[in-house]
N, C-alpha and C positions, 0 to 999 in steps of 0.2 A: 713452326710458326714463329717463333721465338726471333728465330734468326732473320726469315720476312721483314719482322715488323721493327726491329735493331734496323735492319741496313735500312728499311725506308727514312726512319727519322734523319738517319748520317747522310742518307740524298739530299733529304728534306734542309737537311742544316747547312749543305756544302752546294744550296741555291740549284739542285737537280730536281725537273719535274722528271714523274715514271709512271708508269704505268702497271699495274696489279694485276695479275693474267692466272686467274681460278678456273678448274674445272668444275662446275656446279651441277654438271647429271652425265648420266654414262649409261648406256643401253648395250647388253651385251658382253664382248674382253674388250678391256682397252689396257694398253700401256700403264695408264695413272686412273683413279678414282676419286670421286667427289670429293673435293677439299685439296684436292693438292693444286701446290701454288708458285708461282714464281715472279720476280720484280725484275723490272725490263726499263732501263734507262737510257739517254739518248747515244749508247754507246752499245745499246744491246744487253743479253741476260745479266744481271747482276749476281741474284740469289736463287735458289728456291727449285723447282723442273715441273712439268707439267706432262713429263712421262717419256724425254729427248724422243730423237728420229724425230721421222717428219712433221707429228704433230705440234713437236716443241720450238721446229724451224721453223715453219706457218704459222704458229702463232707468235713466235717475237718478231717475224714480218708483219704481221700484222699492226703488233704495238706496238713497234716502231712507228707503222705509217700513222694509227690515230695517236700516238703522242704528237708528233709532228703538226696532229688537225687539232688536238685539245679534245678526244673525242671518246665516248664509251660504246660498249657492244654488246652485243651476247652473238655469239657463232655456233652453229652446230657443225661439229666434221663428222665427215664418213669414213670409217675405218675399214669400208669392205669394198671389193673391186665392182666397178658400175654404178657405184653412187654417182648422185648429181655432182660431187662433187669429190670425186677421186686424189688423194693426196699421196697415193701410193704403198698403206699401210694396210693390209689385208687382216686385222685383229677379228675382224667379224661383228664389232659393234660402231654405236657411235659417241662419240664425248661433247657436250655443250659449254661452251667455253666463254668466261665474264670476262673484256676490257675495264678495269676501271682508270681511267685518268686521275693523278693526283699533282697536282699543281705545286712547286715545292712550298708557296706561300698562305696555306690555305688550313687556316688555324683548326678547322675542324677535325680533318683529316688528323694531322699534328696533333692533337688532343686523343684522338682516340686511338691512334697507333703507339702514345705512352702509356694511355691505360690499359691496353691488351697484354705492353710488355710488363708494365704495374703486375699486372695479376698471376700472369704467367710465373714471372718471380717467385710471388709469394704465395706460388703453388693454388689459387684459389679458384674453385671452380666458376663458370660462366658459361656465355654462350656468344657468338658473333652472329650478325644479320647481313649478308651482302643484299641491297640492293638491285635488281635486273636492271631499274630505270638511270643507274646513274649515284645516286644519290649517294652522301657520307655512312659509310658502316656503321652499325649500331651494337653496342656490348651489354650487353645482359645479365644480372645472378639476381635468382630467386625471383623472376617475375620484375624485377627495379632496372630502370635506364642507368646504365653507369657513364658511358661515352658515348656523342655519338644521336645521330637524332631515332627519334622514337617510331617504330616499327607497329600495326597495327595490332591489339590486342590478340587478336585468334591465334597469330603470327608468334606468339611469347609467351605461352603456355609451357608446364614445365614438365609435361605429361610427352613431348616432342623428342623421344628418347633417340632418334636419327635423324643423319642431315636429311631436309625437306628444300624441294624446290615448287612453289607454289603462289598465286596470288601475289607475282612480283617480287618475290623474297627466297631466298637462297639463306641455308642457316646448317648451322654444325656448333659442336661442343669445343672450349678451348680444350686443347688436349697435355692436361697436369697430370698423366697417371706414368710420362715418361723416366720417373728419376730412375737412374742404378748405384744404387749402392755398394761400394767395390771397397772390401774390407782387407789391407793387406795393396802395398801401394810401390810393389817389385817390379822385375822387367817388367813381365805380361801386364799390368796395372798401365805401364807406360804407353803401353803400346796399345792397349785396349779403348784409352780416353779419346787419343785425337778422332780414332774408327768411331766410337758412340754420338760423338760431339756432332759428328757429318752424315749422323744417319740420324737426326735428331731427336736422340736421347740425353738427358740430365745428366753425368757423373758427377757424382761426389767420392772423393777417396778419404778412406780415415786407416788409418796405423800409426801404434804405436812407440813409432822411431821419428822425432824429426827431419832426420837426413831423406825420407820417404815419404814423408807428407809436405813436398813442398811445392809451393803452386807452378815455379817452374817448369817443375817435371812433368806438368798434366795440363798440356795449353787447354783451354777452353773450358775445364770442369769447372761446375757449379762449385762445388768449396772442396778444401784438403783439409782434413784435420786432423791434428795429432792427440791422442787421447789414450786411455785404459782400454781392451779390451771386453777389460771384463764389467764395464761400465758403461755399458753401449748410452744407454739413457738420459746420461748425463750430457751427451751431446749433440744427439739427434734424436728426432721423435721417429721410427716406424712405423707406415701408415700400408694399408690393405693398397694401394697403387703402386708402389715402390717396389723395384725390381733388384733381388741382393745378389751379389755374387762375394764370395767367401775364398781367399785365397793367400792368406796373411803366410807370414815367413816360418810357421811352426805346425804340429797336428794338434798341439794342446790348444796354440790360439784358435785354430778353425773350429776347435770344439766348444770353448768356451764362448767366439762368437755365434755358432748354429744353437747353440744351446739357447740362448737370449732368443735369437729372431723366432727360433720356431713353436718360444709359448707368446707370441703374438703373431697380429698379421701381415702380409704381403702378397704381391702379385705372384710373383716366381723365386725360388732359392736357389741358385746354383754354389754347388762347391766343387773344387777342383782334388784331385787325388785318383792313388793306385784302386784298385779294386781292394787288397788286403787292409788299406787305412778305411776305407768307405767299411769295408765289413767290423773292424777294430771300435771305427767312430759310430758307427751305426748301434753295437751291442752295450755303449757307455750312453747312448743318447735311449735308449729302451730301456736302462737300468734308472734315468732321470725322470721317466715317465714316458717321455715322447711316444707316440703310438704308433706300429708299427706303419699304418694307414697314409700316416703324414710322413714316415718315413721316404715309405713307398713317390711321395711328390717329387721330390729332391731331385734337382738334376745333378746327378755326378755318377759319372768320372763329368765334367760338365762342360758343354758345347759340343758343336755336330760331327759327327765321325766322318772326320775327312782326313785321319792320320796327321795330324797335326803333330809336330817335333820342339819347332822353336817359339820362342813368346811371339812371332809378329804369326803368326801359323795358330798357333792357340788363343789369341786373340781374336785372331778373325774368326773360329770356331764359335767363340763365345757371342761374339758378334752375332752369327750367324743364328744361333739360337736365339738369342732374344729377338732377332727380328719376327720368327718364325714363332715366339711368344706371344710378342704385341699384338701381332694378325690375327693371331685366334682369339685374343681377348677382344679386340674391336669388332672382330667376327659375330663371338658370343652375344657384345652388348650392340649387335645392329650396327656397328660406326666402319662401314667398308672404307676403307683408304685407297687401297689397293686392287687392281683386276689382274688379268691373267696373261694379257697379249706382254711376247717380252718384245722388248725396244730394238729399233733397227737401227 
């Protein structure tokens, strides 16, 4: 979302109108799930996917043609063979699909595409309102209008724990529970950031070597910091959403950073290592208290068994797993992203 709503302002600034192309309800498998998004300018896809294959070319036909009218939509496609409207995608469901038009001069829009990215930043949770009819998105925390025009009360309850499609309003949670935390800032660190960046996840890398914590070597991450290991605190906060991974240049430092994270919280802990350190680290973190319970969470040897050798290989593994993290936690808290039909 992040990345959406960056590249619309830089349309927005560089005098491009575009067009916002959301999926807002899905019956069924499809390719992409409610909330996924892409920005479509007078040159076609900019950012973002709506689930490629045919869905994804139909609809930036589409918004190409009402950009070209100045015009909004909502579309439903058929994803199964004999629909009224056959697109060639046999998923076995259907997806309902929002045009919004954004005009590059149209301060409201502008206004509330900086406060999304505002919050996004600074990790703060919220919620967005699309519109069915057209109308400028509206941004939400705690029940208060923050961007954005005001959406009818029943609509901005805070008891609306999944996106809702209903009474002319399309709604989902900003999604701040992406950071990774990547302690130890090596090959695989390198190689791990640009993969995260494009599957839109947060990194931030911290080690403590200058030569490894430099923003260079990690296009896109949210920050690089050089710091104490053993003073995690002093530099970042640790929060129950934050996703760590553990892989610094030593087995003392991985122990002294698992040690920190795991008497607080987090979403996921991955550390990388042989079986004999995992057993070695394991019997030094049981003598520190840690219980064997929370041990037992830990992903390591860490990311998905696909024989993985080299860092661009072990990266993707790790990759691989947090995706396969995220889904279950958006899963758990009702926030489907994701369907089952794969892309053609």
């Amino acid at each position: 979302m992040q990345r959406i709503y960056s590249q619309l302002l830089y349309e927005m600034e560089d005098k491009k109108d575009c067009m916002l192309v959301t999926i807002v309800g899905e019956k069924g498998s499809a390719p992409r799930g409610s909330g996924a998004s892409m920005l479509v300018g007078p040159s076609g896809r900019v950012v973002g996917s709506v689930g490629g294959g045919a869905v994804e070319k139909v609809s930036e036909d589409m918004a190409l043609e009402l950009l070209g009218k100045k015009e909004n939509r909502v579309h439903e496609f058929n994803l199964h063979s004999g629909g009224v409207e056959d697109i060639g995608m046999v998923c076995g469901g259907d997806v309902t699909v929002l045009f919004q038009y954004i005009a590059c001069n149209d301060g409201e829009w502008k206004a509330f595409a900086g406060a999304v990215c505002d919050r996004l930043r600074e990790r703060k949770a919220g919620r967005i309102y699309y519109s069915l009819e057209g109308r400028v998105m509206a941004l939400y925390s705690g029940g208060k209008l923050i961007a954005g025009q005001p959406v009818p009360e029943e609509q901005t309850r805070e008891d609306k724990a999944r996106p809702a499609l209903e009474g002319g309003w399309y709604s989902q949670p900003l999604p701040t529970g992406s950071r990774v935390l990547i302690f130890g800032g090596g090959h695989i660190a390198q190689s791990l950031v640009p993969i995260l960046v494009n599957i839109d996840f947060a990194p931030t890398v911290f080690d403590d070597r200058p030569d490894y914590s430099k923003p260079e070597l990690f296009p896109g991450a949210e920050q690089c910091i050089c710091g104490d290991f053993s003073r995690i605190g002093d530099y970042l906060e640790v929060t129950s959403d934050d996703y760590v991974v553990i892989m610094t240049n030593g087995h003392s430092n991985d122990l002294t950073v698992q040690a920190q994270i795991m008497r607080g919280s987090y979403a996921y802990l991955g550390v990388i290592g042989s079986k004999s350190k995992i057993k070695s680290v394991n019997e030094k973190l049981t003598a520190m208290g840690i219980s064997p319970e929370a041990l037992a969470q830990v992903h390591t040897p860490i990311g998905t068994a696909i024989r993985a050798v080299t860092p661009a290989e072990i990266a993707i593994s790790i990759a691989g797993e947090l995706i396969l993290e995220r889904a279950q936690l958006r899963d758990a808290a009702g926030e489907k992203i994701s369907a089952g039909c794969p892309m053609h």
